[in-house]
N, C-alpha and C positions, 0 to 999 in steps of 0.2 A: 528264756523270758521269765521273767520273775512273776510270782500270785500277784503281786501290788500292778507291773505293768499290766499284765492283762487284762486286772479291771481297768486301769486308765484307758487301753485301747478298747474295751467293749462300751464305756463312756463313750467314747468320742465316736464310736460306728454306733450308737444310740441315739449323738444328737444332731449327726449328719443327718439321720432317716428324717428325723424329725423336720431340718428344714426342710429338706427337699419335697416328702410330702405337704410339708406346709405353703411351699411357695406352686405348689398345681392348682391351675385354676379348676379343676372338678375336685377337690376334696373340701369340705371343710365340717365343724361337728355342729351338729343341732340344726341342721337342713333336711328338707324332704327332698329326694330325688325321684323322678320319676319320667317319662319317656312319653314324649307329645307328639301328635301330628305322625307318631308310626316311625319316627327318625330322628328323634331330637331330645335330648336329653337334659329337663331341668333340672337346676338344681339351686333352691332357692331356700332362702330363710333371712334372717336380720344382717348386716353389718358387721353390730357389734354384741358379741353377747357376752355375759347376760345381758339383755337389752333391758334397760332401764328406766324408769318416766323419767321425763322433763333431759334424759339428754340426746345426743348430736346421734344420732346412728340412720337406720336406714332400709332399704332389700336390699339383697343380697341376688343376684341373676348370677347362673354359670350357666352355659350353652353351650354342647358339643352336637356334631353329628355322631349318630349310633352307625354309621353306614362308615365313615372313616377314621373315627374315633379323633375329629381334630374339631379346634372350636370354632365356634361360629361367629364371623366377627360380620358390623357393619349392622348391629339390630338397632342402633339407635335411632335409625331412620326410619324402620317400620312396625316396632313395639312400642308401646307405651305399660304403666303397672296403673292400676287405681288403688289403691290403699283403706282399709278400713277400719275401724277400732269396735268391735263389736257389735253392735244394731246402731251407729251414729253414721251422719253422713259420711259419705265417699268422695274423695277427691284423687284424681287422675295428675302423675308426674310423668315426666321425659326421663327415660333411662341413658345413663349418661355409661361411657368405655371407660373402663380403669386401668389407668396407666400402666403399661408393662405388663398388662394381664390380658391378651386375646380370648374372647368371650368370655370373660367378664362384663359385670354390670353393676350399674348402684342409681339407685334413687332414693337424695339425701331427707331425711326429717324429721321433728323431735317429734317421740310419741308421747301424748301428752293423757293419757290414760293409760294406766295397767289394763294385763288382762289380756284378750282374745285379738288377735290382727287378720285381717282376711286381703291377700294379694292375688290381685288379679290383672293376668297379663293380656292384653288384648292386643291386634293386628294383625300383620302376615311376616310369613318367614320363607323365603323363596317364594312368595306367590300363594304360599296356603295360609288359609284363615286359622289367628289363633284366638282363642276365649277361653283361657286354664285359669283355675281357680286354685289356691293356696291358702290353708288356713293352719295357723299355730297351734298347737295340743300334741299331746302325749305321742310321740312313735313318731311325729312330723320337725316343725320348730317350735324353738320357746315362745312363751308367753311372755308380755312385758312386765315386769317385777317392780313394785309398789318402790320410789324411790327412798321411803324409812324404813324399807326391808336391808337396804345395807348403807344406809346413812350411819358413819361414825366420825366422832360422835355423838350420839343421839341427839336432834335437836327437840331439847325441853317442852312442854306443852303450857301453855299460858296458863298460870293458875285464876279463875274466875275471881277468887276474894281479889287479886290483884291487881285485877282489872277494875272492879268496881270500886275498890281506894282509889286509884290513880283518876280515874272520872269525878269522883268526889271530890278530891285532892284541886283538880282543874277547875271544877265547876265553881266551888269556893273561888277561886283565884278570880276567875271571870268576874263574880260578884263584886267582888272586893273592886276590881278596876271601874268596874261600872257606878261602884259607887263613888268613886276618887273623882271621873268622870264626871259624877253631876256635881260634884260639889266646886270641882274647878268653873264647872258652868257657868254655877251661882254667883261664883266670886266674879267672873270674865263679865257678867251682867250687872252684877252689885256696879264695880270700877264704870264700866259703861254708862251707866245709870248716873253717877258720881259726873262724872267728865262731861256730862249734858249739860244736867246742872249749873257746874263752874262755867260752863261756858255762856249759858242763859247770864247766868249772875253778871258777866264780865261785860257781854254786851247791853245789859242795863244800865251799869254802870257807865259804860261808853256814850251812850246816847243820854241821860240826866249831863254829862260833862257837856257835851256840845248842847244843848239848852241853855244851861248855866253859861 
């Protein structure tokens, strides 16, 4: 075997591992793991990460038994997550099964603040009560990352003087029309005015004839 093949075959026994670890539903990075209820193994964090404001991502649920080491399907029926963004309300989703992935789970939503997320899963699991709490930070999952942390690129910030020409710019304009406005008025009233008139005069006129 040649030095060239051998790296091509430690390549390709490198990105075999990779998927295969990558498609188990207990692996994945930037998760807390940890063992619930004395038999059950969460393993939880984001979707997508880096999880980012304002877009589509989500939790992340993996669920194995510790006792047979296989997952635990069928929790969408007796778990639910509540969701929270640091001291702001709480609101409570259905965790839904992910396709092709036995105990897996997701419950979809945009995170619309950076910063701290706290998941909490509540219900039962064979019959035993669950209330596990999951918060983001260092050694656990990430944090949600400010969406102009990797906006590129950059989207420009309003310069104020630009703002206030452009208001200027309008408010003139406004003026101006406003005063086209009264002057068409005037005229629409002057003509008005005029046509009364003619017409008084016309019927004056009418009535001296049939006298006459």
């Amino acid at each position: 075997m040649t030095r060239f093949g051998g790296w091509k075959g430690l390549a390709v026994l490198i990105a075999a591992a990779a998927l295969v670890f990558g498609a188990v539903p207990g692996t994945a990075l930037a998760h807390e793991r940890r063992v619930v209820a004395g038999k059950y193994q969460f393993v939880v964090g984001f979707l997508n990460e880096p999880a980012v404001q304002g877009q589509l991502n989500g939790v992340d649920l993996r669920v194995t038994s510790t006792e047979t080491n296989q997952p635990v399907t069928g929790l969408e029926k007796t778990l639910k997550v509540r969701v929270r963004a640091g001291g702001g309300p709480e609101k409570e989703f259905d965790l839904q099964p992910r396709f092709n992935m036995p105990g897996a789970y997701a419950a979809y939503f945009i995170p619309s603040r950076p910063g701290g997320y706290v998941f909490t899963f509540v219900g039962t699991i064979d019959g035993q009560q669950i209330n596990e709490v999951f918060q983001s930070g260092p050694g656990r999952f990430d944090d949600v990352r400010p969406a102009d942390e990797l906006a590129f690129p950059p989207v420009a910030a309003l310069d104020p003087a630009q703002i206030d020409q452009t208001v200027s710019a309008l408010s003139r304009r406004v003026a101006d029309l406003e005063g086209a406005l009264g002057r068409l008025t005037a005229l629409a009233a002057a003509g008005l005015g005029l046509g009364l008139v003619g017409t008084g005069l016309g019927l004056a006129g009418l009535l001296r004839g049939r006298k006459g």
